[in-house]
N, C-alpha and C positions, 0 to 999 in steps of 0.2 A: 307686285300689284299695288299701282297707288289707291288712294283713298281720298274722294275729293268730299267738299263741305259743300253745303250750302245754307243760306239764314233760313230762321222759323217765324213765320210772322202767321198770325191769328189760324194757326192749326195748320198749315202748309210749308213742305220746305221750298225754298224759291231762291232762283240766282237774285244778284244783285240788280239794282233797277236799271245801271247804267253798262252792265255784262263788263264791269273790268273782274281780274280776279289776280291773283297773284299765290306763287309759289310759298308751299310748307316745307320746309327742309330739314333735314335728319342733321342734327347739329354734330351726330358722331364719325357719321360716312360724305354728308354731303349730298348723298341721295334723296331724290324726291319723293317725300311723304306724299301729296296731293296738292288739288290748288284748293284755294278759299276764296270767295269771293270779297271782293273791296267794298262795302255799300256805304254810302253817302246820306246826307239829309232826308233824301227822299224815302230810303229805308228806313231810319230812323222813326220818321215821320207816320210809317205805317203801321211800323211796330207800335208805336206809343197810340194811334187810334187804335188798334186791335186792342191794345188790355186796355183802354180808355172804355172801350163797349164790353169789354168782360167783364170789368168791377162790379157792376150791382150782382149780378148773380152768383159771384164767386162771394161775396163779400155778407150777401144772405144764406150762404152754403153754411149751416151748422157747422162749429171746428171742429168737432169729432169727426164730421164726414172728410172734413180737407185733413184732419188728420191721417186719418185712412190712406188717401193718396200720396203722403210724403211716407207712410209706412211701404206701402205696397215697393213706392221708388227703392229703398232700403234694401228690399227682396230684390228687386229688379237686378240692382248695382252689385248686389252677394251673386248673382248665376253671372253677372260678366265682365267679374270683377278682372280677368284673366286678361280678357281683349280689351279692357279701358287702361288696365296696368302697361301692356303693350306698347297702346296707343300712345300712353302718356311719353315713355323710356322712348318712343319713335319720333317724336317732337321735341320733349323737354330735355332728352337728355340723361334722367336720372336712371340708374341700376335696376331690374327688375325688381330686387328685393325693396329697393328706396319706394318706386311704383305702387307696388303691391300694399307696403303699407300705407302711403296717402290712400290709396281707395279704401285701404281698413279704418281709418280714421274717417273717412266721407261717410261711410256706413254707418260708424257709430253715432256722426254727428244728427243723418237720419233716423235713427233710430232713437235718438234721445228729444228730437224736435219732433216728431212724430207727436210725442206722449205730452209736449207741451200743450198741445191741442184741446186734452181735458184738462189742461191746467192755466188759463186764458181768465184768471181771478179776477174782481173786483172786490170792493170790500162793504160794508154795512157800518158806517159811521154814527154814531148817537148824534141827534140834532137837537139845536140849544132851543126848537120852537115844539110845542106841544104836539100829537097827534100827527104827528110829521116823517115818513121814513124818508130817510138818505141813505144813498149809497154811490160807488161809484162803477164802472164799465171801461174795460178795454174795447176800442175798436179801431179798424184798419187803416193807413193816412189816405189812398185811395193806388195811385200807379208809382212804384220804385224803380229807379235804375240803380245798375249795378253791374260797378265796373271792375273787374279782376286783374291780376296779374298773371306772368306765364310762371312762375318759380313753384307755387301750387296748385292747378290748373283743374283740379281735381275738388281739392281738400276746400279751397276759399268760396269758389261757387256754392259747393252745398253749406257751407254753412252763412252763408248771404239769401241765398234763394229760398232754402228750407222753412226759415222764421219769418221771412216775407210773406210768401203761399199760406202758411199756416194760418197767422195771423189777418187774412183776407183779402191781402195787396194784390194787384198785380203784378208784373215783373218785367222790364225791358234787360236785358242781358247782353253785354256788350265784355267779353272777354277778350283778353289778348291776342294780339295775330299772329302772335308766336308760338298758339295752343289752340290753333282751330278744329281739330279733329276732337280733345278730348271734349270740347264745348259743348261740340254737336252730341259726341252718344252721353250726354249728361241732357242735355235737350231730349235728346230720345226716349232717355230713364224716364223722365217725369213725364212724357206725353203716355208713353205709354203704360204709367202708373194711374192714368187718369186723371190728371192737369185737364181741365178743359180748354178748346181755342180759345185761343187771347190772352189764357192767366200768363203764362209764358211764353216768350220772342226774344227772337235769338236774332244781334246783327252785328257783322264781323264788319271792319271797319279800323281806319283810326281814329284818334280821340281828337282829334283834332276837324273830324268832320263828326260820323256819327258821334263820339261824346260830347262834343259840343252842342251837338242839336238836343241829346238828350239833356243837358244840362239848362236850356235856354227854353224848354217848350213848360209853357204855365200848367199843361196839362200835368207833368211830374210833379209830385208833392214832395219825392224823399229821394236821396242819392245815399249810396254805398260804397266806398272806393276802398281799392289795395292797390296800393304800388309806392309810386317814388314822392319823398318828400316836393319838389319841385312841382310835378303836377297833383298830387293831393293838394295844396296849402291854397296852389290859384283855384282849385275845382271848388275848395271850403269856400274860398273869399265869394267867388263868382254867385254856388248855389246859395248862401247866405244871402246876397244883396237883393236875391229871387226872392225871398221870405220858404224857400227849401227848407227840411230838415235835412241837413247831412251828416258822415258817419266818414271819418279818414282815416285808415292804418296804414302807419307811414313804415320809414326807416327805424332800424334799431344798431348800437351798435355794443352789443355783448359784452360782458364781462364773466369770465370764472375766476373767482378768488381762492386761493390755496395760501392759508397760513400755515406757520410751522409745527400745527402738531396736527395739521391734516394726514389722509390719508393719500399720498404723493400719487401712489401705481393707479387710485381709484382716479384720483384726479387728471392723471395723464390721458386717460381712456375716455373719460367723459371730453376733454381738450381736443384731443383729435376728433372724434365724435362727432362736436359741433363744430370743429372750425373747417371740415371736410367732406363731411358727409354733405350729399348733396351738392356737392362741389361747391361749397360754400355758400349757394344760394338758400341763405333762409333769412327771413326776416330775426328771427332767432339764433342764428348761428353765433356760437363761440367766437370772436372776431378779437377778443384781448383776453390777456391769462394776466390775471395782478398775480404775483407770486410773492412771499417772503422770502429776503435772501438766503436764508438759511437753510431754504430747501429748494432754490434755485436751482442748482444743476444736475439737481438727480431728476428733479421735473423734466427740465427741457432736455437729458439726455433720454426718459424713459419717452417723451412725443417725439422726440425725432425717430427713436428706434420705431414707432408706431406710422410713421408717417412712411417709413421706408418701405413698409411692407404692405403700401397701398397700390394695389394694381389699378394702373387709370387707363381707360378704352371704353370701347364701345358697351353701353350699359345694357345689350341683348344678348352680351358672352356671358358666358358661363365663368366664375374665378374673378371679375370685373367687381370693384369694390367701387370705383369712383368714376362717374361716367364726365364729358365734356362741360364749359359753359354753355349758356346755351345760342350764343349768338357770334359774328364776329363784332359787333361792336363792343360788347358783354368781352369779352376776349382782349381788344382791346385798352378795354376800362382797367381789367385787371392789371396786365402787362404794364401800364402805365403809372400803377398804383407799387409795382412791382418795383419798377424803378424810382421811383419816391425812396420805398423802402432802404434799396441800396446805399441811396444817399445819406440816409437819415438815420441808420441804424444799422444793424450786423447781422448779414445775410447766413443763418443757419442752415437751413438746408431749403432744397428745391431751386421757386424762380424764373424756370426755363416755362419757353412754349414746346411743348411737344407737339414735331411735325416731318416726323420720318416713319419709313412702313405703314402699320396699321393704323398711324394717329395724322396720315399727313393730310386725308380729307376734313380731318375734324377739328373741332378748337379744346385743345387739351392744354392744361397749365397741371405742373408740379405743384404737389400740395408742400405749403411755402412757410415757413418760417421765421422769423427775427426776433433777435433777443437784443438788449441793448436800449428797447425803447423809453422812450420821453413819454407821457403822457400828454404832452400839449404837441409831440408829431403830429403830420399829418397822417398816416397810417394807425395810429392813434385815438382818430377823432373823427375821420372819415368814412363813411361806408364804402366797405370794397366790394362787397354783393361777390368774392371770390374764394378760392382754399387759401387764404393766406390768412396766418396769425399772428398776434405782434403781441410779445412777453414784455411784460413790464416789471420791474424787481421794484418792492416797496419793503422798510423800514420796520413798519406797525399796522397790526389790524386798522387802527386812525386812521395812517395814510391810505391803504388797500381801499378806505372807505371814500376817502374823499377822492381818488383815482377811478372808482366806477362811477361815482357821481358826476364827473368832471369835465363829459357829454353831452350834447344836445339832446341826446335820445335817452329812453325811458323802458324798452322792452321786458326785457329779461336780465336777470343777474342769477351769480348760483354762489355758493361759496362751501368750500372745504373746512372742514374745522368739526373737533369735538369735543370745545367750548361752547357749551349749552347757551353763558350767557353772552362768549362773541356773537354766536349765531344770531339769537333772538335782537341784539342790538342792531345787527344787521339789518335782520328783518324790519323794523321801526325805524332807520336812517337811510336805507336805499333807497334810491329813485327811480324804482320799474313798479313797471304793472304786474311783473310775475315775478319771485323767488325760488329758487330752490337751493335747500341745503342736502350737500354731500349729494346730488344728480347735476345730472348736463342743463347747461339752459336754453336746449332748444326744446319742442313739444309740446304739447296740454291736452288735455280731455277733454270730451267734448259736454262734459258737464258741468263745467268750469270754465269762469269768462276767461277770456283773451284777449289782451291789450295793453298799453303800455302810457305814458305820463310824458309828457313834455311833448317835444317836437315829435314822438314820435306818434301819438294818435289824440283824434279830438273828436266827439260826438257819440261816446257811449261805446259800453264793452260790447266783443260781442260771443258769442257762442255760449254754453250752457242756458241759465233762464232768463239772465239779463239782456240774450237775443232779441226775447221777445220784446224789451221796455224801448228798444230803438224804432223797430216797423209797428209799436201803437201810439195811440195818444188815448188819454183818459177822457173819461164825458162825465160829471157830477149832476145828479138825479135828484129833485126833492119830491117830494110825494105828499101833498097834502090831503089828509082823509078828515079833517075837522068834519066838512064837510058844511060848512057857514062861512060868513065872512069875517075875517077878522084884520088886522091891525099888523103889519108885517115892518121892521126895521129893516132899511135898507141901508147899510154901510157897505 
């Protein structure tokens, strides 16, 4: 039984204006999920007048009371959680259990944006003029777009959407085509948590019509993007030259470090972890292992042995560890990335496309290997958004350090060791927005910002409280109670 979409513009859901629509497809089987509709400018255009007439009243909504509604979403999302995890594994690709927790993390990140709600601060500044209170006020930028990717399709929407609503915006929603289905029942969650018409609108689309219209219309104050370096950097340059506030989480391309008096088997586990799980598609995936050579080959013999005993298929079987990429160009990319490797370095294990029996409708890659690498490869230095990892062998914690630095990107890093003070020097000389020592560096809470330094993000963290410092701006209050006239310095 398919499952088709359609957008949400000011409380209603509605085909596209011009009735194209275009095929969802099960990246495992090949089977069709449902169609979605293609909407255009004109869609666009509708959505952004609906939460254009929504704003004053959502934006006078006490945040306790809009709190409320991103709580209630939180309950909604926990009774169905079951059919979105589904949905997701029926579109994106990933394993049930992979599913299942993106929607536990969307919950939680509900749940903890919820309470931000009473937590919406300003503060009470001493004034250097007599009889005078000052203080300050968050309030809303007025209508945000927000643009998502398909890799978490689930997890990114809420925590974009969440501190939006809360904070009194309201919200054009322009997700990926490659994840129309889980759009909509996250669309559904919140309408029927009690979103009023217009806070939120949904319009499926490419970015190149409807994001672009959302990015061009004067009525947007603020953009929100995940996805690819390439179109994040022109979406920054463009909404910028608008006088937009935007927000880009780009590329990352991972490191886990393993010195020699790390713990090796811990290390191996967390390596395959990230550079597989999710078939490699995370913004945070494990994508380079700096290793010391001294514990070289008992590392890359205990991941490869990890890597063998990855069952890759359909992520709705039962025993399935690693489900499909999600696309055939996504398939492509990698294959291609695949062969780089071969050239550039030593093919350890995997490689292949898998496309015989159960895997011949689907886009399945071996989870991939090479050891041998350069750090200025390109396998190296590139994002491969695939299961493929590239080993690097370094010298001295020094070099390990300057080897994860040695990237455009800034995400995540982790490092093995139980050297207190390699760690902590770590922690002060790397160049990510997130650390971890002795865990995997993919993940984070949702009480804790997420993001990362250089190429790979620009416009403020987001998720835990600093969510909320991107969808407000501040307003500074003087209060004069003299209550006479007086003599005021204007500098």
């Amino acid at each position: 039984m398919t499952q088709d979409v359609r957008n949400y513009v000011n409380g209603e859901w509605c085909d596209a204006s011009g009735g194209e629509r275009a095929k969802n497809l099960n990246p495992a089987t090949g089977e069709l999920v449902g169609w979605y509709p293609k909407g255009g400018v004109e869609d666009a255009r509708a959505a952004i007048a609906a939460a254009r007439a929504a704003l004053p009243a959502w934006r006078a909504t006490p945040a306790p009371v809009r709190g409320r509604v991103i709580e209630r979403a939180a309950r909604l999302m926990e009774e169905r959680k079951e059919a979105l995890a589904r949905a997701l594994t029926l579109e994106e690709g990933k394993t049930l259990h992979e599913s299942a927790g993106e929607v536990q993390k969307a919950i939680n990140v509900l749940e903890f944006t919820a309470g931000e709600a009473r937590r919406l601060n300003g503060e009470t500044i001493p004034s250097e003029m007599p009889r005078t209170f000052a203080y300050t006020v968050r309030q809303p930028l007025g209508v945000v777009g927000i643009v998502t990717p398909w890799n978490f399709p689930v997890c990114i929407p809420a925590w974009k959407i969440a501190p939006a609503l809360v904070s009194g915006n309201t919200v054009v929603f322009k997700p990926a085509s490659l994840t129309p289905l889980t759009a909509q029942i996250i669309v559904q969650i919140f309408a029927d948590a009690g979103a009023p018409r217009g806070t939120l609108n949904l319009v499926l689309g490419s970015g190149a019509t409807v994001g672009q219209a959302v990015v061009e219309a004067t009525e947007v104050a603020a953009l929100s993007f995940t996805g690819s370096n390439d179109v994040g950097t022109a979406l920054y340059r463009d909404g910028a030259s608008r006088g937009k506030k935007v927000q880009c989480e780009m590329g990352g391309k991972n490191a886990l470090v393993l010195l020699r008096d790390g713990d090796v088997e811990l290390a191996a586990v967390a390596t395959a972890q990230g550079a597989f799980g999710s078939s490699g598609q995370r913004c945070t995936a494990t994508s380079r292992a700096v290793v010391e050579r001294q514990v070289l080959e008992p590392f890359l013999a205990a991941v490869e042995g990890l890597a063998k005993k990855i069952v890759v298929g359909d992520g709705t079987r039962a025993g399935v560890t690693m489900g499909p990429v999600v696309d055939e160009g996504q398939l492509r990319t990698v294959m291609e990335y695949v062969e780089i490797g071969k050239r550039e370095a030593k093919l350890v294990y995997g490689g292949r496309r898998l496309g015989d029996g159960e895997h011949a409708k689907g886009f399945f890659v071996e989870p991939t290997i090479f050891a041998g690498v350069k750090a200025e490869h390109r396998i190296a230095q590139e994002e491969v958004f695939g299961p493929v990892l590239s080993v690097i062998a370094v010298d001295s914690p020094e070099e390990a350090l300057a080897v994860t630095n040695g990237v455009r990107y800034g995400l995540s890093s982790s490092i093995y060791t139980r050297d207190l003070v390699l760690a902590q020097r770590f922690i002060d000389e790397v160049e990510t927005g997130i650390v971890h020592i002795n865990s995997p560096t993919m993940g984070g809470e949702a009480q804790l910002p997420f993001g990362g330094m250089k190429a790979t993000g620009v416009g403020q963290r987001e998720m835990g409280k600093t969510a909320i410092d991107f969808y407000t701006e501040w307003k500074t209050v003087y209060v004069d109670y003299t209550g006479t006239k007086r003599e005021t310095n204007i500098y």
